[in-house]
C-alpha positions in Angstrom: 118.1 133.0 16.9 120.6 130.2 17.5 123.4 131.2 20.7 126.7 130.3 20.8 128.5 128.3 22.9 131.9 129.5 24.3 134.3 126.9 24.4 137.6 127.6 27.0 140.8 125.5 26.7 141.4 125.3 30.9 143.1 121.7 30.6 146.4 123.1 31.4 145.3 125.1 34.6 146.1 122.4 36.8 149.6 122.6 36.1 150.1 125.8 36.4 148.2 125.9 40.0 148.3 122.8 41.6 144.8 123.3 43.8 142.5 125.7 42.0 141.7 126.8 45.1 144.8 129.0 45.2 144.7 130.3 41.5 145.9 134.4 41.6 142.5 136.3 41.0 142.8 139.7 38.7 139.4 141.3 39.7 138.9 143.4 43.5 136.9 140.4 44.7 138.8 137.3 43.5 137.6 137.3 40.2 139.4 135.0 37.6 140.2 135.9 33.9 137.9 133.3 33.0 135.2 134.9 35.3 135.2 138.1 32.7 135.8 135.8 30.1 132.0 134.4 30.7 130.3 137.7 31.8 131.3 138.9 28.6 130.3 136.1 26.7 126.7 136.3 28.5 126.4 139.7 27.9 127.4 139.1 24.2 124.7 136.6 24.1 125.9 133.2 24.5 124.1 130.7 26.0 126.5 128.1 27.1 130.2 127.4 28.2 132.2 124.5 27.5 135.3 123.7 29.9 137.9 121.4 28.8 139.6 120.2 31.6 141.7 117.1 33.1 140.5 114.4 35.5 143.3 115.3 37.8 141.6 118.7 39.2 137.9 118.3 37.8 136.8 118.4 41.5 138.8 121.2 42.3 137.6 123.0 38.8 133.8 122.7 39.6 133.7 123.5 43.0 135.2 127.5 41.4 133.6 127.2 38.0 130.1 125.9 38.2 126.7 127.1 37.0 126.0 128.8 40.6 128.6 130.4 40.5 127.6 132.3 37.4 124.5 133.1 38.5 122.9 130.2 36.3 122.6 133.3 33.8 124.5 130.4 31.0 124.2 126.5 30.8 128.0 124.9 32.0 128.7 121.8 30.5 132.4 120.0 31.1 134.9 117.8 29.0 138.0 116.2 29.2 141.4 116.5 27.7 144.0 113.8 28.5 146.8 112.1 26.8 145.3 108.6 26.2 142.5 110.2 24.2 143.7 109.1 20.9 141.8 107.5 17.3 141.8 103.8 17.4 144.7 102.4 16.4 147.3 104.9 18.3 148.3 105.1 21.5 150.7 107.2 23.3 154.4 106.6 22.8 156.6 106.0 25.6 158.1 109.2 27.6 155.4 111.5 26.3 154.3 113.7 29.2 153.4 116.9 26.8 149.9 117.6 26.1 149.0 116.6 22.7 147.6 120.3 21.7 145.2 122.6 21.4 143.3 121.7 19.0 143.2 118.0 20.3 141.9 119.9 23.5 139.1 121.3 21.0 138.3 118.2 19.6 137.5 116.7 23.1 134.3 119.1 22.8 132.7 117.3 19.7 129.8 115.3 21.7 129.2 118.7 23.6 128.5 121.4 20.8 126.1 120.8 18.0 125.7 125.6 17.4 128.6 127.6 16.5 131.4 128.2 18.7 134.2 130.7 20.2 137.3 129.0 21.2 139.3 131.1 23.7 142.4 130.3 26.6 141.1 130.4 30.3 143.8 132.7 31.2 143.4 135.3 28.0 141.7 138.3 29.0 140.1 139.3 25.4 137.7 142.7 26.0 134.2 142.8 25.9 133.8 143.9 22.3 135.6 140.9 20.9 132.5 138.9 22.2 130.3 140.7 20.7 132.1 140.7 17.7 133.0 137.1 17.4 129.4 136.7 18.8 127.3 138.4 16.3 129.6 136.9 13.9 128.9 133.6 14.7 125.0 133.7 15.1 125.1 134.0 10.9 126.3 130.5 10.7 123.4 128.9 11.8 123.2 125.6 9.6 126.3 126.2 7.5 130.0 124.4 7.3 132.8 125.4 7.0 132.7 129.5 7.4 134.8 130.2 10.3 136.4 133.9 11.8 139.0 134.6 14.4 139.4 137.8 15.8 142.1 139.8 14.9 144.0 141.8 17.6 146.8 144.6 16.3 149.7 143.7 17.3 150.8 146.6 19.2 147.9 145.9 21.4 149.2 142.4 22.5 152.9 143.8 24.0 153.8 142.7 27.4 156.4 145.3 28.9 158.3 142.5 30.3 160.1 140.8 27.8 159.1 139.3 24.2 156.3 137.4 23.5 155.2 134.7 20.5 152.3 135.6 18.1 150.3 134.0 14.9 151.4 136.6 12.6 148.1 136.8 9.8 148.0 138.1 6.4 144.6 138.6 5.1 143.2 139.0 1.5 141.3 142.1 0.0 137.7 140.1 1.1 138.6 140.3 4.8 139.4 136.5 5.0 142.5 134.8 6.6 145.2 133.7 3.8 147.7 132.1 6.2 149.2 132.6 9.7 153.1 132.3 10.7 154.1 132.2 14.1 156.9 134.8 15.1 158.6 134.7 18.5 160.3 137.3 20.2 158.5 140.4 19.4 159.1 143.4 21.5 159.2 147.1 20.9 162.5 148.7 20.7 163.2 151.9 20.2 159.6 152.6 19.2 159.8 150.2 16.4 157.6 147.0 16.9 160.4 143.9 15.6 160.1 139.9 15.4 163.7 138.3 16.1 163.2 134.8 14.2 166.3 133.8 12.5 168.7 136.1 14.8 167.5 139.0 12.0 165.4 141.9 13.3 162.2 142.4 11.0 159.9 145.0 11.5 155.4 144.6 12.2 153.7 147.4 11.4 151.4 148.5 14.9 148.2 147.5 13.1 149.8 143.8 11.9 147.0 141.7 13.0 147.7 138.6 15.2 145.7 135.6 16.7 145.5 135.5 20.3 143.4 132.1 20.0 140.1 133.4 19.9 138.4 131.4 16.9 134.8 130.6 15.8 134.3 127.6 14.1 130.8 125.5 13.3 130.6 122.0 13.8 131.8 120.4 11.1 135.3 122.2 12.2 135.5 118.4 14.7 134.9 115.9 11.5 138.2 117.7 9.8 140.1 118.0 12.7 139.8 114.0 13.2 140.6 113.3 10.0 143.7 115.4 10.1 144.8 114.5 13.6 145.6 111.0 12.3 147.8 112.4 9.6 149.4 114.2 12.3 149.5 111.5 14.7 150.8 109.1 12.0 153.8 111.3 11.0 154.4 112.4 14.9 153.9 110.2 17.0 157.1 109.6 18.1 158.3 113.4 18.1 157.3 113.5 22.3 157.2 117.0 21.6 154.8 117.5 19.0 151.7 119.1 19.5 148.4 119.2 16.8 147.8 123.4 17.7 144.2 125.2 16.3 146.9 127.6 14.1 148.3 123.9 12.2 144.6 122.8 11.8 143.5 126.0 10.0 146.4 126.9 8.1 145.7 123.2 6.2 141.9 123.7 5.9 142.6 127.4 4.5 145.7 126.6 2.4 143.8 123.3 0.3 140.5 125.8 0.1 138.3 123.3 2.8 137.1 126.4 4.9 137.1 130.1 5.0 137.9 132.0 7.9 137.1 135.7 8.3 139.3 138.3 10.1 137.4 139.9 12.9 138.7 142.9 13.1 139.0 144.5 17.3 139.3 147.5 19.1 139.7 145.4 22.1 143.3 145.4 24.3 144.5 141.9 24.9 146.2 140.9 28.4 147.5 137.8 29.5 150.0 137.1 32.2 153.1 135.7 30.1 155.9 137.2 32.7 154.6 137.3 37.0 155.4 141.2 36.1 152.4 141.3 33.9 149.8 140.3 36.4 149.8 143.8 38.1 149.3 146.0 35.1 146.1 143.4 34.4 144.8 144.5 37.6 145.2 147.7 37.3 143.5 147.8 34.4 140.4 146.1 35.5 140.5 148.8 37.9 139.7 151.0 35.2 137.3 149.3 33.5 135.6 148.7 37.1 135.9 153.0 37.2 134.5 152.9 33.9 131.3 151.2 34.1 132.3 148.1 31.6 132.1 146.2 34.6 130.3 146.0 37.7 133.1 145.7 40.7 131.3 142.8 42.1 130.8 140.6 38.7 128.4 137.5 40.2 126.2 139.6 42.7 
């Protein structure tokens, strides 16, 4: 039986740290979000993981995320996301400092990964049961196109406590697959009541709305689209220094003219991320728990 591979979108980490070396860890011993990230994906049995990173801290990156340090229990491969990596025939416009995306980053992977993938953000922490999910999932596609999933967090499940936060808002047909996704921004619970603020009006999720928190499976044929599209896109903004080709834009179009299916996982899973500094904390705190628990040992690499 075919394994996955697990694919992490870390390109942007050297932005947000400057040296690696002093990246906030969430676990009692250091530990990264990415570090859970891959014990769950080993434990959910995938047998590789895929980092897309820039030039600028690759040394930095490897020395913290290499094959020893996982206890060479999953293959570690590495590619490279930067602004000059563009079709023939483009090249970047003058001023543009903005990363082109995240599903450019994804398509920087296409020489790396020939199984079915996960797609996930280094500093998402997903829950071990959405590996499995999108795992198992994903080790059904063996030789077939164009069948993807995501996994599908309720929304009340996503909240930060310290201020709104932006999600891909999904509505799914009666077959389980996704029929579109709408970003909303500025969701936040008041008064019990889970509301979206686009437009200035207040409109109401329901707690078990599902929403994308960019975990995504795709097979390999997801790449051949996704060059074909990123021309469109690159053709029509180019010179918009703010544009960016995101994995939501790719799979609305390949949904919307029938290319692809792509099923709604369904989770039981809490997200966390660290959107505010406030939110970091709570994170560690609840890794406590799960540490108390027994989902996870309190040394994770030893």
């Amino acid at each position: 039986m075919i394994k996955p591979t697990l694919l992490v979108l870390a390109a942007g980490m050297g932005s947000r740290y400057g040296s690696l070396k002093q990246m906030d860890g969430v676990g009692p011993n250091g530990e990264a979000i990415i570090d859970y990230s891959v014990y769950d994906a080993i434990r959910a049995g995938f047998g590789k993981v895929v980092f897309v990173i820039r030039h600028s801290f690759e040394a930095d990156f490897k020395e913290v995320f290499n094959a020893e340090r996982f206890g060479g229990k999953i293959a570690v491969e590495y590619v490279f996301q930067e602004l000059d990596y563009l079709p023939e025939g483009f090249a970047v416009p003058e001023g543009r400092v903005k990363p082109w995306g995240t599903n450019h980053a994804v398509m920087m992977a296409a020489k790396a990964i020939n199984e079915p993938f996960a797609v996930i953000n280094a500093d998402d922490f997903y829950g071990r049961e959405a590996y499995v999910t999108i795992g198992d999932y994903l080790r059904t596609l063996e030789g077939s196109e164009a069948r993807y999933c995501m996994v599908g967090y309720e929304v009340s499940k996503t909240l930060s406590e310290n201020g709104t936060v932006s999600r891909g808002v999904c509505t799914v047909d009666n077959n389980g697959n996704l029929t579109g996704m709408v970003e909303r921004t500025q969701i936040e619970r008041v008064n019990g009541t889970i509301l979206f603020h686009d437009g200035g009006a207040d409109e109401p999720l329901a707690e078990n709305t599902p929403v994308s928190m960019n975990l995504f499976g795709f097979t390999p044929d997801y790449f051949r689209y996704s060059e074909a599209f990123f021309k469109e896109f690159l053709a029509a903004n180019i010179e918009n220094l703010k544009s960016e080709f995101f994995i939501p834009l790719m799979v609305n179009k390949v949904i919307s003219e029938g290319t692809a299916t792509m099923r709604v996982l369904p989770t039981t899973s809490d997200w966390f991320g660290v959107t505010y500094k406030e939110d970091k904390p709570y994170l560690v705190a609840k890794i406590e728990e799960f540490i108390e628990a027994g989902v996870y040992p309190r040394n994770l690499w030893k």
